[in-house]
Each structure stands twice: as C-alpha cells, then as structure tokens.
C-alpha positions in Angstrom: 0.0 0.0 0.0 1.8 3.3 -1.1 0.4 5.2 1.7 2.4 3.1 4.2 5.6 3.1 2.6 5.7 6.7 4.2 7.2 6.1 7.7 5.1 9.4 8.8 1.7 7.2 8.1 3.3 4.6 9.9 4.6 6.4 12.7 1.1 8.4 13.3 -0.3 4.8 13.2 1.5 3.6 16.1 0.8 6.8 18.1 -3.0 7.0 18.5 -3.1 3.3 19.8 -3.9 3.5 23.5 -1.9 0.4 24.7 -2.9 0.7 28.6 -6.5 0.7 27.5 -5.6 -2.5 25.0 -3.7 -4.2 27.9 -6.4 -3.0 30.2 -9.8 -3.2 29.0 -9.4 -5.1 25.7 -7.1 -8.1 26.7 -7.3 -8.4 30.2 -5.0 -11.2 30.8 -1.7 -9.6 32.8 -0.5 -7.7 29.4 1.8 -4.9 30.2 1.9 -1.7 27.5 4.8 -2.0 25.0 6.1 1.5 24.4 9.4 0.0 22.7 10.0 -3.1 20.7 12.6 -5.5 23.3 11.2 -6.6 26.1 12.4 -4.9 29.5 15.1 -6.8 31.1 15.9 -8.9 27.8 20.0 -10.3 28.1 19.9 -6.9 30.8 18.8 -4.8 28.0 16.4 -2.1 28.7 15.8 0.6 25.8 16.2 3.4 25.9 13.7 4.7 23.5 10.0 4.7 23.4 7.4 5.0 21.3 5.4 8.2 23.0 1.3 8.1 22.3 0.4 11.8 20.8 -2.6 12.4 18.9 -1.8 15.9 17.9 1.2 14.6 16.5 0.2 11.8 14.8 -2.8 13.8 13.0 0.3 16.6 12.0 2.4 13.6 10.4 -1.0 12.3 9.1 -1.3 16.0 7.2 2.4 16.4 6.4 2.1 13.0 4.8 -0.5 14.6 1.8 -3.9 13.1 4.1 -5.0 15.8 6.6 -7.8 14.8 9.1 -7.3 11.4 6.8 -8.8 12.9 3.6 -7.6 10.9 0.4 -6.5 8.3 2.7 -6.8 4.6 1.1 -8.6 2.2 3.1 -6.7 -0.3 4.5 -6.9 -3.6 6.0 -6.1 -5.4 8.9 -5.1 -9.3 9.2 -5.5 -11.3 12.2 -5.7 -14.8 13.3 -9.3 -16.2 14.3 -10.0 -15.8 18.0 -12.1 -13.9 20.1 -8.8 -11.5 21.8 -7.4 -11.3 18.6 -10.8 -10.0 17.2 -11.7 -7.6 20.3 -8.2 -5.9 20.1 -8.5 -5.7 16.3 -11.4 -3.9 16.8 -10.2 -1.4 19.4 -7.3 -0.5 16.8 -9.8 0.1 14.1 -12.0 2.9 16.6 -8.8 4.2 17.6 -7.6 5.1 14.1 -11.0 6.3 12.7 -11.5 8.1 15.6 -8.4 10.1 16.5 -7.2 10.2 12.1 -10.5 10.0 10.5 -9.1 6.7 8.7 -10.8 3.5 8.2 -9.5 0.1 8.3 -11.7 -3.2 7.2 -10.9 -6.1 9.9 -10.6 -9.7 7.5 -9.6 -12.7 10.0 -8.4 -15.9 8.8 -8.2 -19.3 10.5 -4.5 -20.1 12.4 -2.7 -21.7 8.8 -3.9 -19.8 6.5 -3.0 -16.6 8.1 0.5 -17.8 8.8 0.8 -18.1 4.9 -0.1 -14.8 3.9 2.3 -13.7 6.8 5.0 -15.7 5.3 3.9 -14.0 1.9 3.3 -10.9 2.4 -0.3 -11.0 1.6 -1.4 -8.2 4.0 -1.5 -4.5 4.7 -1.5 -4.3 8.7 -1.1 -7.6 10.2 -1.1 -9.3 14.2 2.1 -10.6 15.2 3.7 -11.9 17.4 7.4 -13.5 19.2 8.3 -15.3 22.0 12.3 -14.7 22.5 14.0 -18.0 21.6 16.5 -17.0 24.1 17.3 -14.4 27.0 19.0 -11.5 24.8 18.1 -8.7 23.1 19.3 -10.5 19.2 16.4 -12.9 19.4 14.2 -10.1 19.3 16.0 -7.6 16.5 17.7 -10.0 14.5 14.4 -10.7 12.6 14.3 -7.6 11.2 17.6 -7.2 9.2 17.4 -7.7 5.4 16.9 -11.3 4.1 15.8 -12.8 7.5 13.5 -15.1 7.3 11.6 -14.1 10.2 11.2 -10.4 8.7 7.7 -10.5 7.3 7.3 -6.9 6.9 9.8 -7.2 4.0 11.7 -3.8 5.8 15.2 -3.1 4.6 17.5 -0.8 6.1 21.0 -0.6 6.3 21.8 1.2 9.1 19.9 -1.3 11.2 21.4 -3.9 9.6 25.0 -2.6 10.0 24.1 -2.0 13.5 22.7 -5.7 14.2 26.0 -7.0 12.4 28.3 -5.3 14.5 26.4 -6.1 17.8 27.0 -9.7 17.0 30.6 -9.3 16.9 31.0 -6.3 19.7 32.9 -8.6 22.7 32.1 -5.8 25.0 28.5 -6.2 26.8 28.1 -2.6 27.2 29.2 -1.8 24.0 26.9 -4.6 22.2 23.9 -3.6 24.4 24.2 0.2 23.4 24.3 -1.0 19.9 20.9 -3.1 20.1 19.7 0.8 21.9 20.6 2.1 18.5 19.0 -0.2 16.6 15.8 -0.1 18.9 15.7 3.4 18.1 16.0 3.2 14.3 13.3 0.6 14.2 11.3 2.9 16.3 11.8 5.5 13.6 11.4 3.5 10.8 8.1 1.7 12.4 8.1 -1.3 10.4 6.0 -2.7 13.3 4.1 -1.3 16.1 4.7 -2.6 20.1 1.5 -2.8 21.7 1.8 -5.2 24.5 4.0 -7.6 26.1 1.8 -10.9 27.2 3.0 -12.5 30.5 2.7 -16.1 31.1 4.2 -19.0 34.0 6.8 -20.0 31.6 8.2 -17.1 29.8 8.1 -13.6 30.3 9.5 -12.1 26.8 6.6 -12.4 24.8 5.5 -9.7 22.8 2.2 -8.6 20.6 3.1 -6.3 17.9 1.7 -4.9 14.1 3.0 -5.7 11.3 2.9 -2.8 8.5 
C-alpha cells in the first residue's frame, strides 16, 4: 500500500493506539503496555527509546504526509488470526484510528494456517504478530528484522539497522553490544516497520511480545 511506505503514516499509526487501554480493557490477561519493541530486562537490556502516544502529532504527520484529518487516505486492512482476543483488540485498533485520524481500516480474519501463509507471503496490509524470545537476549528479538531474514515479514530493509545488528554480534564488549541493540531499537522505532503494543505474561516465559505488522 503506497500510503504506508511513508514512515510518517506509519509512525502516526503507532501513536494514537492507546496500549494501557488495550492491555487493560481489551485483553485483560496480565499484558503490560509496549512503548518500545525488546522486552524490559531482555540479556539486561532495557531501551532506551520509546514509542510516545500523541494524537496531535500523529494527526500533523498524518497532514504532512498529503492526508490531513485522513482525507484521500486509502482504506486499508487489517489481518488477524481467528480468535475472540485477537478480534476484540483488532477492533479497538480500528476505533482508535478512525477516531483520532479520521481513517478507516476493514478487519478480514483468517483461520491459524492460513494466516501464517499470507504472513509468510506478504499478503497483508497491517497484520497481528507476534514473538516469544528464543532465548534471554536482546538478538532474538531484532535479528528478525535485518534484510533477508526469514523471520522479517514486513519485508523492511534498512542498512543502518542492519550494519548496527551485524556489529552487535561481533561487539565482545556487553556494554558496547547492548548500546548498539539501543541504537538499533531506536532506528526501528523511527522507521516503524512494526508497532509494540503489549507484552503478554505467562508462568513460563516472560519475553513475549504482541506487535503490528505494517
């Protein structure tokens, strides 16, 4: 969709979504908000950069980006898997966008397999996703967005992230390779290829994390 291939449409996106109210009201199960993309505490990585929630802003973006108080904005449509949480906080993000950017979305669910294959191909506009860290460090969770990974099913390329995720993995310095992951936490927050909204909690694993795909 061409109007998301501007990072200011993304960007406003991700800013009007009211995660306390999604982790409060809509999901209800011990969610926490996700104003950054790593999970606190990740490897001992906490970021330092966060995704801030401001309306005002997002609606100048929205206008900067040719679709003021969303006029001439395409519709779009969002992707989700088929369950009853999924559905409630897909359509929380669909108020939240008409309301605060005058945008509309159309919500199209698809049962568990097939909605992992249009994932894997692409086949979306804004999709539900989400990762549970194969391991305790910050990598498992921004690896998957350098260019060619597998696991990168929004198809973003940068290479200033990816430079910064390839000298991380060399970096024998802790400190050093954590403040590079910071750097590369804040260029994804930039770039918003995906929107944090909440990081789920469970008995076994506490690095789980609900996200957008754009």
């Amino acid at each position: 969709n061409k109007a998301l291939s501007d990072q200011r449409v993304r960007r406003a996106l991700g800013m009007v979504i009211n995660r306390q109210q999604i982790a409060e009201r809509v999901l209800r199960s011990g969610e926490s908000p996700a104003y950054h993309y790593t999970p606190p505490g990740t490897g001992g990585f906490i970021s330092p950069f966060r995704w801030k929630e401001d309306i005002q802003e997002a609606r100048k973006l929205m206008a900067e980006a040719g679709y003021p108080e969303g006029k001439n904005f395409p519709k779009l449509e969002y992707l989700f898997n088929t369950s009853e949480t999924s559905l409630l906080a897909a359509q929380a993000f669909q108020e939240m966008w008409r309301q605060t950017l005058g945008i509309e979305v159309e919500l199209k669910n698809l049962d568990w397999k097939v909605y992992l294959s249009a994932l894997h191909a692409g086949d979306y506009q804004l999709a539900r996703s989400a990762w549970s860290g194969d391991y305790n460090d910050p990598n498992t969770f921004l690896e998957m967005f350098i260019t060619g990974n597998e696991l990168n099913q929004t198809a973003w390329s940068d290479s200033i992230y990816d430079q910064l995720i390839s000298t991380a993995a060399i970096e024998q310095n802790s400190a050093k390779r954590l403040e590079l992951f910071g750097k590369a936490e804040q260029r994804l927050i930039e770039c918003a290829p995906v929107i944090p909204i909440v990081f789920n909690k469970n008995k076994f694993l506490n690095v789980f994390l609900n996200k957008i795909l754009l």
